[in-house]
C-alpha positions in Angstrom: -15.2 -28.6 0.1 -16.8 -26.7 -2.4 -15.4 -23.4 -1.3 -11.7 -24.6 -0.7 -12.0 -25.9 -4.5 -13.4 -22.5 -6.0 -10.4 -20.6 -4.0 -7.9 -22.8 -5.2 -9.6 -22.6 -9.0 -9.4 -18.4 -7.8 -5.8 -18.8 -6.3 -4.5 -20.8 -9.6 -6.1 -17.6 -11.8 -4.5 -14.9 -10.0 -1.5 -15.4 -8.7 1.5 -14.9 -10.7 4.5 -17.4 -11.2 7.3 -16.2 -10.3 10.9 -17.6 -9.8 13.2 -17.4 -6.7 14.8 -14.3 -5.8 13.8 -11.4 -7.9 10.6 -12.6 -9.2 9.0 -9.0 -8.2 11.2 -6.5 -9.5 10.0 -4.7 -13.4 12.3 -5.2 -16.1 15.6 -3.6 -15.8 14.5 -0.7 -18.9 11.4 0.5 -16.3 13.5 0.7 -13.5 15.5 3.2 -15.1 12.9 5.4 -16.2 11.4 4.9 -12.9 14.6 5.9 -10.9 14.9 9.1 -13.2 11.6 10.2 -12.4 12.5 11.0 -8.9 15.4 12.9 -9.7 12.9 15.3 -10.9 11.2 16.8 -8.0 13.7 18.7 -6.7 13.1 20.3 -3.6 9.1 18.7 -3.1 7.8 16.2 -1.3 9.0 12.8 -3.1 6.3 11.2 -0.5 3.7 11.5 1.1 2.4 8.6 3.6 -1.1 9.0 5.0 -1.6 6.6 7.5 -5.7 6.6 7.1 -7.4 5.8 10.6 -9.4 2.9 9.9 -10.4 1.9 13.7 -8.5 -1.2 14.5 -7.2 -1.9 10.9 -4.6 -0.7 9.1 -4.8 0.8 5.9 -2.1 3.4 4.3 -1.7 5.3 1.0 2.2 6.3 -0.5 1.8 9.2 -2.5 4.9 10.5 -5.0 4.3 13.3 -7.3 0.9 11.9 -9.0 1.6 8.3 -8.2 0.0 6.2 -5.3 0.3 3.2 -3.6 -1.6 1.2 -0.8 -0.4 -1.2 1.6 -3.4 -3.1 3.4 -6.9 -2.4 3.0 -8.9 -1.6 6.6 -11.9 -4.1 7.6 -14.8 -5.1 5.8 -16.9 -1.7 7.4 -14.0 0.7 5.9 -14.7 0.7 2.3 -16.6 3.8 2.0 -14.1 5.4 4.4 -11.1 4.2 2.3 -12.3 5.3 -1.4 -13.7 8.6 -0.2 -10.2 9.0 1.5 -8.0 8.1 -1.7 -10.8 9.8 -4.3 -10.5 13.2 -2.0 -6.4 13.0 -2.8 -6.8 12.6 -6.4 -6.5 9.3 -6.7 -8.1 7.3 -10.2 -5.2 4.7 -10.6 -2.7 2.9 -7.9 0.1 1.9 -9.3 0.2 -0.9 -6.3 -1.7 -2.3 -4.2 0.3 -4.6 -1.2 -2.5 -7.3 1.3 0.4 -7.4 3.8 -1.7 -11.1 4.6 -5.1 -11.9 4.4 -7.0 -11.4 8.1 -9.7 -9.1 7.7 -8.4 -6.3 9.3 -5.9 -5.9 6.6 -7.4 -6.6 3.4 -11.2 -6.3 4.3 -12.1 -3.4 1.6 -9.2 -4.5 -0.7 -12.2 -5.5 -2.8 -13.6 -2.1 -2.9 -10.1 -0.3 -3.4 -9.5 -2.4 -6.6 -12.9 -2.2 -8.0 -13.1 1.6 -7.8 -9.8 2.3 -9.1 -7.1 1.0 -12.4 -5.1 -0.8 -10.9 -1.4 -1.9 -11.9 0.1 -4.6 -10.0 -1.3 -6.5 -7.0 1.6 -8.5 -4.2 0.3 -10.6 -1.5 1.7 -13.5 0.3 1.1 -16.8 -1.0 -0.9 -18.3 1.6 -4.6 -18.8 1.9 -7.6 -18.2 3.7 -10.7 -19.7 3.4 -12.5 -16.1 4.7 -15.6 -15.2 2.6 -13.1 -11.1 2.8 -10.4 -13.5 1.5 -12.0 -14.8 -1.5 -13.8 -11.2 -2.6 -10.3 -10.1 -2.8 -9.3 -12.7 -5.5 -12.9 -12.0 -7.1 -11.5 -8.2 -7.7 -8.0 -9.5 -8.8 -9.5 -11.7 -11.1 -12.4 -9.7 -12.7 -9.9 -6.7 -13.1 -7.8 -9.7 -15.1 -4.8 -8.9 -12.7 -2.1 -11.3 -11.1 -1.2 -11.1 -7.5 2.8 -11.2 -7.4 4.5 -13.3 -4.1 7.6 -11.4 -3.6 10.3 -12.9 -2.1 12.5 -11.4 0.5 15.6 -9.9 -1.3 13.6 -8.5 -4.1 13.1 -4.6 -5.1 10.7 -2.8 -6.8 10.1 0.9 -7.8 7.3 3.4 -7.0 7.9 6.3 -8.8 11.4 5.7 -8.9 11.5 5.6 -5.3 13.2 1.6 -3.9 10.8 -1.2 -2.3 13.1 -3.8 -1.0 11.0 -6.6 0.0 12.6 -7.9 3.8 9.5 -10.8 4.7 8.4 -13.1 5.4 11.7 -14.8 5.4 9.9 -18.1 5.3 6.4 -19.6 4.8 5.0 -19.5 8.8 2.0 -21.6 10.6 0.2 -18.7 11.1 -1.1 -15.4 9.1 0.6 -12.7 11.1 4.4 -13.8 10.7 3.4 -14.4 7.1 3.2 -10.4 6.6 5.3 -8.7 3.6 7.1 -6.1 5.3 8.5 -3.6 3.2 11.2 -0.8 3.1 10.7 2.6 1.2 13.5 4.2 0.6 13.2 8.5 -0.5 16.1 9.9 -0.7 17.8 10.0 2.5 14.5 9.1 4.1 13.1 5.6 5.1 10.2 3.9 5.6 9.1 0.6 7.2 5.7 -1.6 7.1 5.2 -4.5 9.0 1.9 -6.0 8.7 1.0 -7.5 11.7 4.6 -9.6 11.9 5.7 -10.6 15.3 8.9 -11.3 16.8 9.7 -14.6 15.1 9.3 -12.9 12.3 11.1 -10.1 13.1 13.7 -12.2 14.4 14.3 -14.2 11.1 14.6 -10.7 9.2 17.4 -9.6 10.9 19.3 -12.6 10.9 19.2 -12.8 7.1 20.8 -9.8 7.7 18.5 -7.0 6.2 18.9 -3.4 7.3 15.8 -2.9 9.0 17.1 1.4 9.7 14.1 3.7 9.0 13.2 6.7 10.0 9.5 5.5 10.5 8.2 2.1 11.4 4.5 1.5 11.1 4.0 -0.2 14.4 3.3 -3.6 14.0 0.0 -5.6 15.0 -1.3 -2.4 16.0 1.0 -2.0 19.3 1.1 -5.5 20.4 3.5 -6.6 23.0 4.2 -9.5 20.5 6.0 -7.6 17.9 8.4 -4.5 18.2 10.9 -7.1 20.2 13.4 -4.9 21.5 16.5 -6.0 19.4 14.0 -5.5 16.5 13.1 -1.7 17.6 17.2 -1.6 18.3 17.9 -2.4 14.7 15.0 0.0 13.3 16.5 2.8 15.1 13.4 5.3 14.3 12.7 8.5 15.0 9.3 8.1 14.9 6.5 5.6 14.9 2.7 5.4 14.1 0.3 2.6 15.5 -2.7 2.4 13.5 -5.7 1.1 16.1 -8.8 1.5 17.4 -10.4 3.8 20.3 -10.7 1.2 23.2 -10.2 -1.8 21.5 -10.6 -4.8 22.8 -7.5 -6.3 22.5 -5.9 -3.3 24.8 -3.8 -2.4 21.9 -1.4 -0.6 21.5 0.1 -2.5 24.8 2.4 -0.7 27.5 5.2 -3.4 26.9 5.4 -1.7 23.4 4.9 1.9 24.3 7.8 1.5 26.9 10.1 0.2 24.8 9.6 3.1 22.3 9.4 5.6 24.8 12.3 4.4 26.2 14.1 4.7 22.4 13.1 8.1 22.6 10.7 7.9 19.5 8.6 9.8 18.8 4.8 7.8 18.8 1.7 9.1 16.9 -1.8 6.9 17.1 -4.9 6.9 14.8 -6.9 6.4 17.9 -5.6 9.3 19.4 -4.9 12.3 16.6 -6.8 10.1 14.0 -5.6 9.8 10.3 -1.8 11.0 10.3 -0.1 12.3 7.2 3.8 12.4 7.3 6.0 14.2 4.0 9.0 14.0 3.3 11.3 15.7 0.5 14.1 13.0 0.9 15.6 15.1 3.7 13.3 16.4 5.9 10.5 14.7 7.8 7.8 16.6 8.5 4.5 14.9 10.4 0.9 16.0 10.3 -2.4 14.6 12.1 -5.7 15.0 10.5 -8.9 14.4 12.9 -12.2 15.4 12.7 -14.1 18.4 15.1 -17.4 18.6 16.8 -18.7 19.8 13.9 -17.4 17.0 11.6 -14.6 19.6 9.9 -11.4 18.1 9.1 -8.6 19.7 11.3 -5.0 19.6 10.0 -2.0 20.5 13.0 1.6 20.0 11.9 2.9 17.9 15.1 6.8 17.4 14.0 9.7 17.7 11.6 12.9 16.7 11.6 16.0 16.7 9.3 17.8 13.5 8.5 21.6 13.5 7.8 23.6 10.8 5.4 25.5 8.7 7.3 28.7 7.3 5.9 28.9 4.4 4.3 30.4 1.7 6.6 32.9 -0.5 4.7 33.8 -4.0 6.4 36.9 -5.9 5.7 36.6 -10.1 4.9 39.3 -12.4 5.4 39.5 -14.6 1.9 40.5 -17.8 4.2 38.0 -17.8 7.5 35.2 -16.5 5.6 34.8 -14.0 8.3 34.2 -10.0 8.1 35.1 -7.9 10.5 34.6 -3.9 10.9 37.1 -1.8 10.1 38.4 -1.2 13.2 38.2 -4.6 14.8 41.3 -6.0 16.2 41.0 -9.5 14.6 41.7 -8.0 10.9 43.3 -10.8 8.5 46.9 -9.6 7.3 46.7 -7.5 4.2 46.6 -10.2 1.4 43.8 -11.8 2.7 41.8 -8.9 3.1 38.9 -8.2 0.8 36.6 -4.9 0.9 32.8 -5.3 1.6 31.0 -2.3 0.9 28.1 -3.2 3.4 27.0 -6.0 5.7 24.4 -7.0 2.9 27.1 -7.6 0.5 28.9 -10.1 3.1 26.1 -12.1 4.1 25.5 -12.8 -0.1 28.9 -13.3 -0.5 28.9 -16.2 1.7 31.3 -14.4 5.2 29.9 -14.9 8.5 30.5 -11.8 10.9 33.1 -12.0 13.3 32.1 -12.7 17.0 34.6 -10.1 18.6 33.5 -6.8 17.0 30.0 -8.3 15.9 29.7 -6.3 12.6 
């Protein structure tokens, strides 16, 4: 009883309040100065994603032209491992720091990450745990005299001028997994996606809210399990390639052939920290370019660039809504309303905020 009070006292210290929709994103006078900054970098990498092979964890660090970012923290036994990591890239101060949901494989050396480094802004879900890891996370927060933001799905935020759109949870699950934030990082024409350990509920409940989920990489998520990465989920993504951070033989025979089948038979392009250890992927808003780092007999560090490829802009897709049904349709469906009642959607986002539902012949 003692402990659930002193987390609740913690929990009531650290966590920010925030509103409804929007409650994450910085003040609109930042996000222009943040937005400008990337427009500076012509021609280098606007970010770099090292997936850091922490076992059967996940932990990975967003680097943008000096700036840094990590989403999820390893275990308890990866703290050394993780500071060494980010204090051999250059790292003294994260501009954020994301606890995709608190099991200990996620947010284990959180602790040490915020301890050893400035820190600007902490977002976790708001749920708790009443893990001895869980509460010397909030002992950092709150001796660093930070407040953990809750995002809400819907809401953006900038790294370096580069777009966060917060997709989950959609909604406040039973257990810890589905609660994951799962993020979207958008550079350039490039895209990323972390899922925490969501499963297919989750995943489910995302795209019926109607997010585009496209990216060029998905982290994996729940390290390979056969309970996330549903197939209509992995339709949606569309990726070219996808990393599955996760132990050498781990016990939980992750990553699972259900999952490795379905991206296999996607044609994506699969890269494991238990097989090529930590992987490093760059891109400069264009091109995609994927590197593994392991470590030699000797205990050198070996780098081999494994992949590239070049991403082109898709068009914008414009759907047409009929003003009486509520409906939207694509442009090329064969239910279109007659002129007057037609009204321009300039993407499927749009629609669903605006109230249309899609139309069930062309499904848009």
């Amino acid at each position: 009883m003692k402990a659930m009070k002193k987390l609740a006292l913690l929990l009531s210290l650290v966590f920010a309040v925030t509103g409804c929709g929007g409650g994450v994103s910085v003040d609109a006078a930042e996000n222009d100065t943040q937005q400008k900054a990337v427009a500076n970098l012509d021609g280098a990498a606007i970010l770099t994603v090292h997936y850091i092979d922490v076992g059967q964890a996940d932990c990975a660090l967003l680097e943008s032209d000096g700036h840094y970012m990590v989403i999820d923290g390893g275990d308890n036994g990866d703290a050394d491992t993780i500071v060494s990591y980010l204090e051999e890239q250059g790292v003294k101060k994260l501009d954020v720091v994301v606890g995709t949901h608190p099991h200990e494989d996620h947010i284990g050396s959180l602790d040490a990450v915020i301890n050893n480094f400035d820190v600007d802004a902490v977002y976790m879900p708001k749920i708790m745990h009443t893990s001895k890891t869980f509460e010397d996370v909030l002992d950092a927060i709150s001796n660093k005299g930070l407040k953990i933001k809750a995002p809400n799905p819907g809401d953006t935020f900038y790294f370096n001028g580069l777009e966060v759109e917060v997709l989950g949870p959609q909604q406040e699950y039973s257990d810890f997994n589905n609660n994951s934030i799962v993020l979207k990082v958008t550079a350039g024409e490039t895209k990323f996606l972390f899922t925490g350990d969501a499963e297919a509920l989750a995943e489910e409940d995302i795209l019926n809210a109607g997010h585009d989920v496209q990216a060029d990489v998905l982290k994996v998520g729940h390290h390979g399990s056969s309970t996330s990465s549903s197939q209509e989920f992995l339709q949606a993504v569309s990726p070219d390639f996808a990393v599955i951070s996760v132990g050498t033989g781990n016990s939980y025979g992750h990553p699972e052939e259900e999952t490795l089948d379905r991206l296999e038979s996607m044609g994506v392009e699969i890269y494991r920290t238990d097989l090529q250890g930590t992987i490093i992927c760059s891109t400069d808003g264009k091109n995609i370019t994927f590197n593994a780092v392991s470590t030699n007999a000797g205990g050198e560090k070996t780098e081999t660039v494994n992949a590239s490829v070049t991403t082109e802009a898709e068009p914008a897709e414009i759907f047409i809504g009929n003003k009486n049904s509520k409906k939207f349709h694509k442009e090329d469906c064969a239910s279109l309303p007659v002129e007057k009642n037609r009204v321009t959607l300039e993407s499927r986002e749009e629609a669903i905020a605006l109230g249309y539902e899609p139309c069930g012949s062309c499904n848009p």
